[in-house]
N, C-alpha and C positions, 0 to 999 in steps of 0.2 A: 410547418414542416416538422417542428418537433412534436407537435402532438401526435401526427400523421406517422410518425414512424414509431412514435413510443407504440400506438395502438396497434399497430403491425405486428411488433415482438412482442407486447402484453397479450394480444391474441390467439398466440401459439399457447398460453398457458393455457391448463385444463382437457389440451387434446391427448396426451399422453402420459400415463401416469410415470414413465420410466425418465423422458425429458423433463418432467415435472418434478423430481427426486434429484435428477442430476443437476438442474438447477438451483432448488432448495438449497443441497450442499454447498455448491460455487458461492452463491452467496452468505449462507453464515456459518460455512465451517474450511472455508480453503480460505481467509486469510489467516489463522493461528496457525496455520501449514507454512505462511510465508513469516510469521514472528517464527517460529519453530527452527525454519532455516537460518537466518541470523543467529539463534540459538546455536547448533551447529557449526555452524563457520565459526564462531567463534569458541567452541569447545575444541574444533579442532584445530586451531591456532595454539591453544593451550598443552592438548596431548601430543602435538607435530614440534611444537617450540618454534612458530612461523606467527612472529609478531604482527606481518603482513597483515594476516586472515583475522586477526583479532582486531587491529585498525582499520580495518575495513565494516568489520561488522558495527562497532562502535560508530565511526562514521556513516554510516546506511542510518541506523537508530535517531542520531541527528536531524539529519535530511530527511526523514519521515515526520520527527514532531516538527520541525520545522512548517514539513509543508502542511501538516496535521492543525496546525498552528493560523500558517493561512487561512485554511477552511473554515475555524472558528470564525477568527475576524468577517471573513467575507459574509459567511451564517448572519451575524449579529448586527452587519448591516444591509442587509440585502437578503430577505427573504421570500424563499419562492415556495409556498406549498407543495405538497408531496400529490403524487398523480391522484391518489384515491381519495383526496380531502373533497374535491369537487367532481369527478368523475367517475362512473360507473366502471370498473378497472379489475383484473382477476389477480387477485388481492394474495399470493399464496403465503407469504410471508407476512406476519402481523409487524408494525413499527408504529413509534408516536409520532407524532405531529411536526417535530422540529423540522427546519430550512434543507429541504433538498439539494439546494446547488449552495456547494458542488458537493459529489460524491468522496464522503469518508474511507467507503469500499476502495474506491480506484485510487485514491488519491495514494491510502497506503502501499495497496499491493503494489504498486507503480514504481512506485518509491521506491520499496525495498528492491524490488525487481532492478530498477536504473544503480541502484547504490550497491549491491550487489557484482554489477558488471565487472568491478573491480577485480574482486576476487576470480569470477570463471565467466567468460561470454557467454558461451553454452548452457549457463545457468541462467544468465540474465535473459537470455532469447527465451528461454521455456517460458521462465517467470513471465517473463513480458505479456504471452502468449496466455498464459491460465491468470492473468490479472486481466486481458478483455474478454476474457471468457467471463472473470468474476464481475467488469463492468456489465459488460449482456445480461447475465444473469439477474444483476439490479433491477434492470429494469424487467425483462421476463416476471421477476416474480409480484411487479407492481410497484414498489420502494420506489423508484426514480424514472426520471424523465431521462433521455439519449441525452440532453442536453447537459446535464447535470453529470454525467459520465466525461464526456466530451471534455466540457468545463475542467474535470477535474486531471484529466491527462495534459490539458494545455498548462494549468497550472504546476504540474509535476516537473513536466519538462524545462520551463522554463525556470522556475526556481532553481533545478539539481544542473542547469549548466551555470546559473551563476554560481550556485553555490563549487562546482568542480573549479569554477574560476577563479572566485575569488575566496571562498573561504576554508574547504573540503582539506590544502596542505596547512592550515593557522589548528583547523582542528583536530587534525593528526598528531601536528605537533604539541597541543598542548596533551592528548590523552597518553603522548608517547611518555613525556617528562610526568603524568600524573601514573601512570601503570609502576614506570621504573621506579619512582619516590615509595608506591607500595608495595611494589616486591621487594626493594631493599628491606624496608621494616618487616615486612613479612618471611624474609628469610627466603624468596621465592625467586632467588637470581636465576637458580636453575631451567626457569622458563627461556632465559635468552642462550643458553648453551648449544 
């Protein structure tokens, strides 16, 4: 089944050079788009004086190495060849060799997208949205098996609800008492006004 549908979407590649281009990007230039946004929220946390949007941001940055963090582990015991190491595959994007499952791509955007939510729904549903865009894309351009996407959403999800459960308010709170310790020496109390 996985191959069966990896070949499905890997085969749409090379019919169009314009689907071809917009996929290219999805995969390796729309996720510094989603580092970019955390970037943001929390600049604008900064300019608005809304602690909120900066605790958030920081907390999304977490829960991405975190689950970034998984993916190693799971990499280094469990590795699954990339589509094109043994299969004849329309290759558009060049990658090495390392553990496909699970997907680095989805795992991040995902992330950020779920940890995000915080700050604006509306955001997180787009995000949501152009992060399986960015999964398909994976695979479209050859990089990854459906499965290996798949993989990497299931692990997203269920990581960032524990993580909302059990640890998401322990880590707020410590960045909140570490921000205030250096805006005091920094003379930057005016952020909380």
């Amino acid at each position: 089944m996985n191959m069966e549908l990896f070949g499905f979407i890997n085969n749409l590649a090379n019919k169009n050079g314009v689907l071809d281009g917009i996929m290219i990007f999805f995969s390796n230039y729309v996720p510094y788009v989603f580092m970019a946004v955390i970037v943001i929220v929390f600049i604008l946390g900064i300019k608005q004086k809304r602690f909120e949007y900066r605790k958030i941001a920081f907390s999304t940055v977490v829960i991405t190495i975190i689950n970034l963090i998984i993916n190693l582990l799971i990499r280094s015991i469990f590795h699954v060849d990339r589509p094109f190491i043994h299969n004849k595959v329309n290759l558009l994007v060049p990658h090495d060799t390392a553990s496909s499952f699970p997907s680095n791509h989805a795992t991040g955007t995902m992330s950020i997208a779920l940890g995000l939510g915080k700050y604006n729904r509306i955001l997180e549903i787009i995000m949501t949205i152009l992060s399986i865009i960015v999964g398909f894309s994976r695979v479209y351009v050859g990089n990854h098996y459906p499965a290996d996407v798949i993989g990497a959403y299931v692990i997203v999800f269920v990581t960032s609800y524990i993580y909302n459960l059990k640890l998401r308010s322990k880590v707020e709170k410590l960045y909140e008492i570490v921000e205030n310790k250096m805006a005091t020496r920094l003379g930057l109390k005016s952020l909380y006004n």
